[in-house]
C-alpha positions, 0 to 999 in steps of 0.5 A: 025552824026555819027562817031562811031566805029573808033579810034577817040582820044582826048577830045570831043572839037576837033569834027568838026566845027558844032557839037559844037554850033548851036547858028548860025542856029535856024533851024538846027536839029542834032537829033542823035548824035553817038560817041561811040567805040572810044577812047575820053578822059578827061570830057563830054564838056558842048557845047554838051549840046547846041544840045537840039534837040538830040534824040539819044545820045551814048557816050559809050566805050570811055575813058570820066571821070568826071560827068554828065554834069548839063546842061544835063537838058537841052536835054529834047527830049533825048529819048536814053542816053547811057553812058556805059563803061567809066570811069564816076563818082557821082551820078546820077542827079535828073534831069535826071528824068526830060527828060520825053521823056526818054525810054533808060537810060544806064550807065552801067560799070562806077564808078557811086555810090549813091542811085537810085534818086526818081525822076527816076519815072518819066519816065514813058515810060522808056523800058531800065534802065541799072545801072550794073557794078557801085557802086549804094547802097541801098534799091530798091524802090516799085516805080520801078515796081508802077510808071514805068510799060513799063519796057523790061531791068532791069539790076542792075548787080553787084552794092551793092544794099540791102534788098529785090526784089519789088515785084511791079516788077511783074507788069511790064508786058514787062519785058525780062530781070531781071538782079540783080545779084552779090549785096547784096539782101536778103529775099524771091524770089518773087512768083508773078515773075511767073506773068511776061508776058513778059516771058511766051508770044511769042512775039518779041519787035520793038526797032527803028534800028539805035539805037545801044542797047548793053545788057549784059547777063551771060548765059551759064556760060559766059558773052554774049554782045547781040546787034542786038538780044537783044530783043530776049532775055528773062533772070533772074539772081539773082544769088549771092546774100542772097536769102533764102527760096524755089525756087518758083514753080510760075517760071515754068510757065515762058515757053518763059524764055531763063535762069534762074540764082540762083546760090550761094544764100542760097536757100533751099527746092528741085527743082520744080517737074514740071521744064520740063514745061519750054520748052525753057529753055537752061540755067540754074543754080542752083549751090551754094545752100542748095538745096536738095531732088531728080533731077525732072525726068522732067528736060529731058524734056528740050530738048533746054537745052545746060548749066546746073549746079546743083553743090554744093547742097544737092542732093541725088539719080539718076541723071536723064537721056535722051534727051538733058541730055544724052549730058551732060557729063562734071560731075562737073556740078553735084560735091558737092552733095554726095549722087548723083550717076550715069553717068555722075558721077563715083558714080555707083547707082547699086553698093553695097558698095554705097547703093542706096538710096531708098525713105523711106531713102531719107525721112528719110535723109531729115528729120534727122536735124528735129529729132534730135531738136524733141529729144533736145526739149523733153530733154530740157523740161524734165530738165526743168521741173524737175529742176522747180519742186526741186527749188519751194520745196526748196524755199516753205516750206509749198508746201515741207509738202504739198507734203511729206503728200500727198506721204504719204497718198498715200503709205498708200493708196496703202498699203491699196489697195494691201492688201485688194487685198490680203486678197481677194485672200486668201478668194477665195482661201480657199473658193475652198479648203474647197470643196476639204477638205470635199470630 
């Protein structure tokens, strides 16, 4: 049944007579149920769980509250649940890891909080798992990537989600798309991300049609719901969250990647020299970050490149130009970096009175910061030392003695020295001028 897209009201027990119930016909099969872009309100009813033969279910972009009905456990053929976009609440129910038919779950844009149950491992054939736009916390567990390996969609978008990226989800050899962008992440981006096959492959998924998969994606510095084309996509984001550290060189092996998305973290280091290898690249953002060091010529190289922002970074030197370069004009995309010059840039590299930078003085520049805690530390011991030094003489009356004999010892040492050196000079010297006497 099908009764999506229409401007259908009211709670869900004013469907049509049949929807409701089945208790009257053993033999009736309703393997779809599709319900969504309406205008449904009030709580899921529980006469919809007497479907149990169900195996699409799109209850999304409606107007439903409440939970997510116990009796849900009893759809175990369910092989798509979508709930997005309404306004739902709780947690989500450990049983919903039970439905081991399960390859898409989509709750995204509701009011679900909690941590993710651990019974979710359980589905093991699960292609699409989008939890965005909720108030899901805690810590990503390593079962995500180690339990299930099928994964196409990871998208946690805008949750409050902790601690690092697992990094067993490299080993989800299908992933498209890696969405957790706008939570509270820290540590190191993966390096084993580069591993990702599904990003360096060209291959298309086969997802059933007639199942309406909507997958929202920020690119292009806007936020795209993909529908029919979904599975073409293939896109990280782990922008806006605590990411430190360099930005894996491993990433430009990714060459089917379509975006890449790191801005506003606290990633520092320069960008990959070999970054042109990602051919298919037409969006990327870095913006946000410590980045420093010079643009890669080989960005130019991206000729599929039509959104690019590398603002507020540490950049020095030429902007890079041709190719798909030369069509991006727009100099904000480069602002926030005050030792860029060139077009688009009004900053002109060949002017005097803006000095170009040269290599010896970007080296330099880079390692100014490193200088100044070099002298510091010198500084620091010497006092250190000296001060050390004063205080065990104070405190130790023997070692004051010791060392006031050993100073004079020494002087006289060295008086010693230097006129036994003198009294030889005055001998080679009399030695000479006697000759000259006698002559």
């Amino acid at each position: 049944m099908d009764l999506s897209h229409n401007n259908l009201s009211g709670p869900l027990t004013n469907l049509p007579n049949g929807v409701g119930s089945v208790d009257d016909d053993e033999d009736f099969i309703d393997p779809s149920l599709y319900l969504q872009n309406n205008i449904f309100n009030k709580s899921i009813p529980r006469s919809l769980c007497k479907r149990t033969g169900l195996l699409n279910f799109d209850l999304s972009k409606n107007r439903l509250i409440g939970i997510i009905p116990k009796c849900f456990k009893n759809l175990q053929k369910l092989q798509f649940l979508r709930l997005s976009s309404n306004g739902l609440s709780g947690i989500i129910p450990s049983f919903i890891g039970n439905i081991s038919e399960l390859s898409s779950l989509n709750l995204n844009d509701n009011n679900f909080s909690g941590e993710l149950p651990a019974e979710l491992w359980n589905l093991s054939g699960l292609l699409v798992l989008d939890l965005g736009d909720n108030a899901f916390c805690g810590k990503l567990p390593e079962w995500i990537g180690e339990k299930i390996k099928s994964l196409w969609v990871f998208r946690l978008h805008k949750n409050n989600f902790t601690g690092g990226l697992p990094r067993s989800l490299c080993t989800t050899m299908f992933l498209q798309i890696l969405d957790v962008a706008h939570n509270s992440l820290t540590g190191t981006i993966p390096h084993c991300l580069g591993e990702l096959q599904g990003m360096r492959n060209h291959y298309r998924m086969y997802f059933s049609k007639g199942n309406e998969e909507a997958i929202i994606q920020y690119m292009k510095g806007s936020s795209y719901e993909y529908t029919n084309t979904w599975d073409q996509v293939k896109n990280i984001d782990l922008s806006n969250n605590k990411f430190v550290g360099e930005i894996p060189v491993e990433l430009t092996t990714l060459s089917e990647l379509m975006g890449l998305n790191l801005a506003n973290n606290n990633l520092s280091g320069g960008i990959p020299d070999n970054i042109g290898n990602m051919t298919t690249l037409n969006s990327l953002d870095l913006s946000g970050n410590e980045l420093g060091g010079m643009i890669p010529p080989s960005i130019a190289a991206l000729t599929f490149l039509s959104h690019l922002n590398l603002s507020n970074n540490k950049l020095l030197g030429r902007i890079p130009t041709g190719n798909q370069l030369q069509t991006l004009i727009d100099p904000s995309i480069y602002s926030g970096n005050k030792d860029l010059c060139g077009p688009p840039l009004p900053k002109n590299c060949s002017n005097p009175d803006d000095a170009t930078i040269t290599p010896n003085k970007m080296y330099e520049a880079a390692h100014e910061p490193n200088k100044v805690w070099f002298y510091m530390d010198i500084m620091c011991g010497s006092a250190t030392g000296f001060w050390g030094v004063i205080v065990v003489l104070i405190l130790k009356k023997q070692w004051r003695h010791k060392l006031f004999m050993f100073a004079e010892e020494s002087m006289d040492k060295i008086q010693v020295a230097i006129m036994v050196r003198v009294n030889k000079m005055r001998i080679g010297r009399g030695a000479i001028l006697d000759p000259l006497k006698w002559n």
